[in-house]
C-alpha positions in Angstrom: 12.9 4.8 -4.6 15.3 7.6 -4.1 18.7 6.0 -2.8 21.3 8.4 -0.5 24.7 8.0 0.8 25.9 9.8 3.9 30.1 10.7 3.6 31.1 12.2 6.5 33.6 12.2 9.3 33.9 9.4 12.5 33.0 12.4 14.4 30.1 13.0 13.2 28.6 9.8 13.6 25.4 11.4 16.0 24.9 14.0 13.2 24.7 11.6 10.5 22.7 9.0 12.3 20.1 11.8 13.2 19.8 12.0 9.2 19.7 8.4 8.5 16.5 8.2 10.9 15.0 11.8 9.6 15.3 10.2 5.9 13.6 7.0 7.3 11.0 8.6 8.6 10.4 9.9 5.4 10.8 5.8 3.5 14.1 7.7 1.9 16.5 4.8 1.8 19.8 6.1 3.5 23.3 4.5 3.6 26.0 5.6 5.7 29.6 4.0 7.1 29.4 4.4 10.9 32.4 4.4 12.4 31.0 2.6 15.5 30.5 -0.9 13.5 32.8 -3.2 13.2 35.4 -2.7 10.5 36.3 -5.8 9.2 38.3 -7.0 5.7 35.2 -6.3 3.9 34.6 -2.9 4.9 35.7 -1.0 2.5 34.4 -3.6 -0.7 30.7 -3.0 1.3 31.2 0.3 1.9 32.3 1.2 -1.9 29.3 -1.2 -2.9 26.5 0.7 -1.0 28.1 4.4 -2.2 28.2 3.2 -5.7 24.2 1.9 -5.7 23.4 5.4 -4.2 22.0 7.9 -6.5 23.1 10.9 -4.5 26.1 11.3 -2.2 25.1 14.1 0.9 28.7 15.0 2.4 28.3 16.4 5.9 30.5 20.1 5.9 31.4 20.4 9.3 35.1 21.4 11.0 35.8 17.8 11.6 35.4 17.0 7.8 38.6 19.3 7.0 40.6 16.5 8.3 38.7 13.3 7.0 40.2 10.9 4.6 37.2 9.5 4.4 35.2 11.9 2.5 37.8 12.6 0.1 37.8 9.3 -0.9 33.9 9.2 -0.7 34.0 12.1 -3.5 36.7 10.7 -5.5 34.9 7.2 -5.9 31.5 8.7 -6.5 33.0 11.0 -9.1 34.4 8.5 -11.1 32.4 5.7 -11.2 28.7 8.5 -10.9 30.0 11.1 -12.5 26.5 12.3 -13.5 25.0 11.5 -10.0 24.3 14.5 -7.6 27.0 15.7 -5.1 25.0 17.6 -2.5 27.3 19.3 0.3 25.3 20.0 3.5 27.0 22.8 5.4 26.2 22.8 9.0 29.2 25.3 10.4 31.0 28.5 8.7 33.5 28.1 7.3 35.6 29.2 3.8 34.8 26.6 1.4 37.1 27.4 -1.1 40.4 27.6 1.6 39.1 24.9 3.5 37.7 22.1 0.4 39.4 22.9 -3.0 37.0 22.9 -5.7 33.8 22.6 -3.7 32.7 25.5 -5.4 31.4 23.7 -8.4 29.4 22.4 -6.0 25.7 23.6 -5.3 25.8 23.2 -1.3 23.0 24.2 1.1 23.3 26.3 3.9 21.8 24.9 7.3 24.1 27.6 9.4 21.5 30.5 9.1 18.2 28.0 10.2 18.2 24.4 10.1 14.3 24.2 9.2 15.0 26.3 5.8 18.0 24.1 5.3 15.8 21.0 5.7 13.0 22.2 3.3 15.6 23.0 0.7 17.0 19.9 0.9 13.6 17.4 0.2 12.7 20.0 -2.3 15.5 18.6 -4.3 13.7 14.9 -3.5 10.3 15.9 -4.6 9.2 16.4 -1.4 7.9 18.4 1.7 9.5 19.1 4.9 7.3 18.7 7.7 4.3 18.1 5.6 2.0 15.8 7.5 0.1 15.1 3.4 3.9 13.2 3.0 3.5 10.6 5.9 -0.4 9.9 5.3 -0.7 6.4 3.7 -3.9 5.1 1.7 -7.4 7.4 2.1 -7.3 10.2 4.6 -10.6 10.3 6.5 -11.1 13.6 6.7 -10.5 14.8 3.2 -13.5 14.1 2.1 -13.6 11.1 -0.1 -16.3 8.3 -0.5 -14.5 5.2 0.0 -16.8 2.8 -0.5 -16.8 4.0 -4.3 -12.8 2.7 -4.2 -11.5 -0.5 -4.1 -11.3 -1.3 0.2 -10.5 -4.0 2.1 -14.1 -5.2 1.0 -13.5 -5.5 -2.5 -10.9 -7.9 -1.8 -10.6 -11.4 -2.9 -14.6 -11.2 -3.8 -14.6 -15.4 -4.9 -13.4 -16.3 -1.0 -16.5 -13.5 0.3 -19.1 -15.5 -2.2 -18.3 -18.6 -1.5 -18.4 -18.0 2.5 -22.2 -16.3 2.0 -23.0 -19.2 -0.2 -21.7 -21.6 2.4 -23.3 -20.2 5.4 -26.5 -19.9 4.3 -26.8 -22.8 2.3 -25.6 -24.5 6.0 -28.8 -22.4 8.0 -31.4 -23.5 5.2 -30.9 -27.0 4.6 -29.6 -27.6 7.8 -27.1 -29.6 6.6 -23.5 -28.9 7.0 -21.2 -27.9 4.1 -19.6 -31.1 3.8 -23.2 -32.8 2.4 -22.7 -34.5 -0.9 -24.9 -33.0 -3.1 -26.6 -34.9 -6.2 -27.0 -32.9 -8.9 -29.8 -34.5 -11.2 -32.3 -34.5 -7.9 -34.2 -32.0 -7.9 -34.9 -31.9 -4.3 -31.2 -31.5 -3.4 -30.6 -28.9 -6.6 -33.9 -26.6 -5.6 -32.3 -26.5 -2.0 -28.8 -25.5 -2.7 -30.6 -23.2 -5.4 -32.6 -20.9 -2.9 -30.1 -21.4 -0.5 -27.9 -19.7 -2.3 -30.1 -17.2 -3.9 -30.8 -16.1 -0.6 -27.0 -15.3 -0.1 -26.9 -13.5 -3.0 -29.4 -10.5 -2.2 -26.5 -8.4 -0.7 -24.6 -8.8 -4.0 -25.2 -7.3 -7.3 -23.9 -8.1 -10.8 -22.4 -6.0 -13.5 -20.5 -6.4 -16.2 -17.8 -4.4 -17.9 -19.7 -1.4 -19.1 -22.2 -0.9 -15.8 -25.0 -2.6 -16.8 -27.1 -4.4 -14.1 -27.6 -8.2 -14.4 -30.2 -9.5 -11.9 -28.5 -11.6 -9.6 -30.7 -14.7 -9.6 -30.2 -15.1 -12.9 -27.0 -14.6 -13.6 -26.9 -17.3 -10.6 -29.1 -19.5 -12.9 -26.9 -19.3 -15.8 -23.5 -19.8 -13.7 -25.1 -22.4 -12.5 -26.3 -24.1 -15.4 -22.9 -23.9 -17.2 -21.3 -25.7 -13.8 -23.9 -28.8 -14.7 -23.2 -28.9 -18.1 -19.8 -29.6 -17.5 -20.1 -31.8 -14.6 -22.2 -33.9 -16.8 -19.9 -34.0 -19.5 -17.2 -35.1 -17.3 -19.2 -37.7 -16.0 -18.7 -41.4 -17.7 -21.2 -44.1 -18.3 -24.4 -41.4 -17.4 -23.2 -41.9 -13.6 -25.0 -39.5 -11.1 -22.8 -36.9 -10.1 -22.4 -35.8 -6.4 -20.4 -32.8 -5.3 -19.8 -31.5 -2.1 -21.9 -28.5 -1.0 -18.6 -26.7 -0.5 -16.9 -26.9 -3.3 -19.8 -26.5 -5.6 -20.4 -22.9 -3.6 -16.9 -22.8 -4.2 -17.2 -23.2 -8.2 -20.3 -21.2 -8.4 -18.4 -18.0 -6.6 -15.3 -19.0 -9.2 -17.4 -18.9 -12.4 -19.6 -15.5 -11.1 -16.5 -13.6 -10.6 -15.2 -15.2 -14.0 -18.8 -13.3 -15.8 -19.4 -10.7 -13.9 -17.5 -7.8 -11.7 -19.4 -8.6 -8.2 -20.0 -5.0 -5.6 -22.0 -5.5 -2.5 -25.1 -3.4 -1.6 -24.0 -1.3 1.1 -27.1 -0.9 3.4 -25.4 1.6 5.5 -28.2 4.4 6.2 -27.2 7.9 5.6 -27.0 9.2 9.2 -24.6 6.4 9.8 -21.0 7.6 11.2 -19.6 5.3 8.4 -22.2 6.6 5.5 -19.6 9.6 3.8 -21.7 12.4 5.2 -20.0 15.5 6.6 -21.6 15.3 10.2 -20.4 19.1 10.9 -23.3 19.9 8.1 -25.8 18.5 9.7 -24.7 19.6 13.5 -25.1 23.5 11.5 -28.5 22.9 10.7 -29.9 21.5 14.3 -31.1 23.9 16.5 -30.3 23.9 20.4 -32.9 22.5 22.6 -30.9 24.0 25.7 -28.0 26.4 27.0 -25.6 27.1 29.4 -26.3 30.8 29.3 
């Protein structure tokens, strides 16, 4: 994260605060000593701190910066404790740099006297960036550009054990019309077939892969999770006692140990005329011919 500090006068405060809330808008994270806080005994130690974690000090040129202690001190600190950290001067009236700030000529400063919005872009070209560029400000997939993304990893990809186990839940609840609190015994076979197709049932808008694409079908790799989560719940068992579990958390250990085997994507049953399907709609509105006019 790129890191600024603001020197400049106490006259300029409105200039620099307008900066502080440009670079903000931009997630640049700005510094800056206004001279309408509250200077206390720690001022200057927190001011000195926050110029000294910067990684480039931005000194405001103006008329009222001829007479400011404050910036000469801002550059003398920077200097010597950065001294291969970027001094950018911003110069925002005329003036005769050399007469005016002695050695600022070594100094690569940029002009915003002629046109503030070329000043601007010269300035986040420096930062990587674009002035003005509404690309910079979108976050995450922009929905015109194009992009399938159902083929990404979106909100429904997330946490894929907690969306299992709710499926499993609910329609193991509608089936056996029991609620997901039921106790179920394992070695009966009446109980294990229902909880079986219940949650086979669940499973049809899910399908199974593992690591290199292939296609498991999903009762069976329900069959097999399912037959490892007996085999250990028997062998915890002492004295050959008949093991009950919860409905819940056995959906719960079934969705742990298929998201342990397999990588889990959901069927998407959206239909291609669908507004949320990926296709361009302005394609298809080409191709339609108009059954009536104004003309």
């Amino acid at each position: 994260m790129i890191k600024l500090f603001i020197s400049h006068s106490t006259k300029d405060i409105s200039l620099a605060k307008f900066l502080v809330h440009l670079f903000d808008f931009y997630s640049i994270k700005t510094r800056c000593s206004f001279s309408d806080l509250e200077i206390d005994s720690d001022f200057e130690q927190n001011n000195d701190k926050a110029l000294l974690t910067s990684d480039t000090l931005l000194v405001l040129i103006t008329e009222n910066a001829r007479s400011s202690s404050w910036i000469t001190e801002d550059i003398s600190i920077f200097r010597k404790f950065k001294p291969h950290a970027e001094i950018i001067p911003l110069l925002f009236e005329k003036m005769n740099l050399n007469e005016d700030f002695p050695g600022s000529d070594q100094f690569q400063f940029i002009d915003f006297t002629q046109d503030l919005t070329s000043g601007f872009k010269e300035l986040f070209t420096k930062f990587g960036m674009k002035f003005l560029d509404p690309g910079e400000r979108r976050r995450g997939y922009d929905r015109r550009n194009g992009v399938d993304r159902r083929t990404t990893a979106d909100r429904r990809s997330k946490n894929v054990t907690l969306r299992l186990y709710k499926t499993f839940c609910k329609m193991y609840s509608e089936i056996s019309q029991n609620n997901e609190d039921t106790f179920i015994d394992i070695d009966d076979p009446h109980d294990f077939e229902i909880f079986l197709e219940s949650v086979k049932v669940g499973a049809r808008k899910f399908m199974c892969l593992d690591e290199s694409g292939n296609l498991y079908n999903t009762n069976d790799a329900i069959n097999y999770c399912l037959n490892q989560i007996c085999l250990s719940l028997h062998n915890a068992a002492t004295n050959n006692e008949i093991k009950h579990i919860k409905a819940k958390e056995l959906t719960f250990i079934l969705a742990k140990e298929m998201t342990n085997n397999y990588i889990i994507r959901w069927k998407d049953r959206r239909k291609a005329t669908e507004r949320r399907s990926g296709c361009d709609r302005r394609e298809i509105c080409e191709t339609l011919t108009p059954v009536w006019s104004l003309n």
